[in-house]
C-alpha positions in Angstrom: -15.7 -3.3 -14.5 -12.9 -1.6 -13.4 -15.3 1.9 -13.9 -17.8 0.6 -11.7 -15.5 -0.4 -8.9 -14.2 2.8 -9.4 -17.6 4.5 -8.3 -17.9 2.6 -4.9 -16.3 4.3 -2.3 -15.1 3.1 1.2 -13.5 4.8 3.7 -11.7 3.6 6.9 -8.9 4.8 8.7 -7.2 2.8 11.7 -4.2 4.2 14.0 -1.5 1.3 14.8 2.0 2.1 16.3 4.7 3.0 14.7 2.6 4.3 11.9 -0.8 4.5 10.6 -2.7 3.0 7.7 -5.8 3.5 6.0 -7.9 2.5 3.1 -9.6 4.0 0.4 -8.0 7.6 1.0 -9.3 10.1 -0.9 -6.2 11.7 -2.5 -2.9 9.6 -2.8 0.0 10.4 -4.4 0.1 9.6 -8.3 3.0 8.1 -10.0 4.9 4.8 -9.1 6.8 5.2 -6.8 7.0 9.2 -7.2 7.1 11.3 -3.8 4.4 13.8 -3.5 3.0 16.2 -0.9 1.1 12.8 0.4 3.9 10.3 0.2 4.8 7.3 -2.5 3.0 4.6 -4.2 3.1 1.5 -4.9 0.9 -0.3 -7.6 -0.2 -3.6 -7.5 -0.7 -5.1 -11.3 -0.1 -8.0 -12.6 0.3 -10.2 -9.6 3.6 -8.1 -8.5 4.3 -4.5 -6.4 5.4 -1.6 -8.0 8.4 -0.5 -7.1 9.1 -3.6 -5.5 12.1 -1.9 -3.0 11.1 1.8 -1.6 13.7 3.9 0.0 11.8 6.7 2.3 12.6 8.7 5.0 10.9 8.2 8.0 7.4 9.7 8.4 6.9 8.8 4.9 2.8 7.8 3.8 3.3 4.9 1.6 -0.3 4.1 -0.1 -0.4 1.1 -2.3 -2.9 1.0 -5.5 -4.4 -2.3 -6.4 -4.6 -2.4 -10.7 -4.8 -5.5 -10.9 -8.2 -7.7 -11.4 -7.8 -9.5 -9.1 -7.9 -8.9 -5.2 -5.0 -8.7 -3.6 -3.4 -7.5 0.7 -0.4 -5.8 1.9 1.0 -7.7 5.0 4.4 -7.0 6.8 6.3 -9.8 7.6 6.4 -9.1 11.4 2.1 -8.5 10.9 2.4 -4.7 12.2 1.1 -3.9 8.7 -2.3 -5.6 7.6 -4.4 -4.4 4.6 -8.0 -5.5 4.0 -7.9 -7.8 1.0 -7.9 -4.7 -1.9 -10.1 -5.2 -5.0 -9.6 -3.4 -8.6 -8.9 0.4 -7.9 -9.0 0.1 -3.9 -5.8 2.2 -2.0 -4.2 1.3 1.3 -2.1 3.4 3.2 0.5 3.3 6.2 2.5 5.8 7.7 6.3 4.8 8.3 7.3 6.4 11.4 10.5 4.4 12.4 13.5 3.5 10.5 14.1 0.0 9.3 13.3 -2.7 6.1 9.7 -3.9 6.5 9.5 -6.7 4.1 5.8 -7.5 3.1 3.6 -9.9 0.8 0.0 -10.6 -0.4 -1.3 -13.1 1.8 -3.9 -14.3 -1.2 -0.7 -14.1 -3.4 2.3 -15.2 -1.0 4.7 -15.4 -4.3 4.4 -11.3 -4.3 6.9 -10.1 -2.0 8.2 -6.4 -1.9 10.0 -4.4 0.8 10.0 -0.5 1.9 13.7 0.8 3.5 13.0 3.6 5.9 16.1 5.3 6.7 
């Protein structure tokens, strides 16, 4: 399943103040976590986000990676930051442009709670 989902492709790209998010990019950054010349990511498996705190810089692209089978969103606690809900293999990005600690959850899921620290 997760092969076929793989295959479909969708992409959209919104532009929100203080940052911007997308889904489906092409080409995020691999590794959890890891910074890369595209930003970090966070993976989504097994009902919980991966790295679940994220210290970045500011004008840092976080993308988050949904592994899990299940469909899951990325919301901000303030609801600056709103993710389509993400099936199996879908990405979602959001550039952080100001410093500060945006808390977020999955809205299907509200027992997943992470946060990013932009310093």
């Amino acid at each position: 399943m997760r092969e076929i989902l793989c295959s479909i492709g969708i992409s959209i790209f919104m532009s929100v103040n203080p940052g911007s998010y997308s889904s489906s990019d092409k080409n995020p950054p691999s590794g959890s976590g890891d910074q890369s010349n595209n930003g970090y990511i966070v993976k989504i498996d097994n009902f919980s986000f991966s790295p679940a705190t994220l210290n970045i810089p500011a004008g840092t692209r976080v993308t988050w990676l949904n592994q899990d089978d299940v469909p899951h969103t990325v919301v901000s606690m303030d609801k600056r930051i709103v993710s389509p809900p993400l099936d199996t293999d879908d990405r979602f990005s959001y550039e952080f442009s100001a410093p500060g600690t945006y808390s977020y959850y999955c809205s299907i899921h509200p027992h997943m709670t992470a946060k990013v620290i932009v310093k």
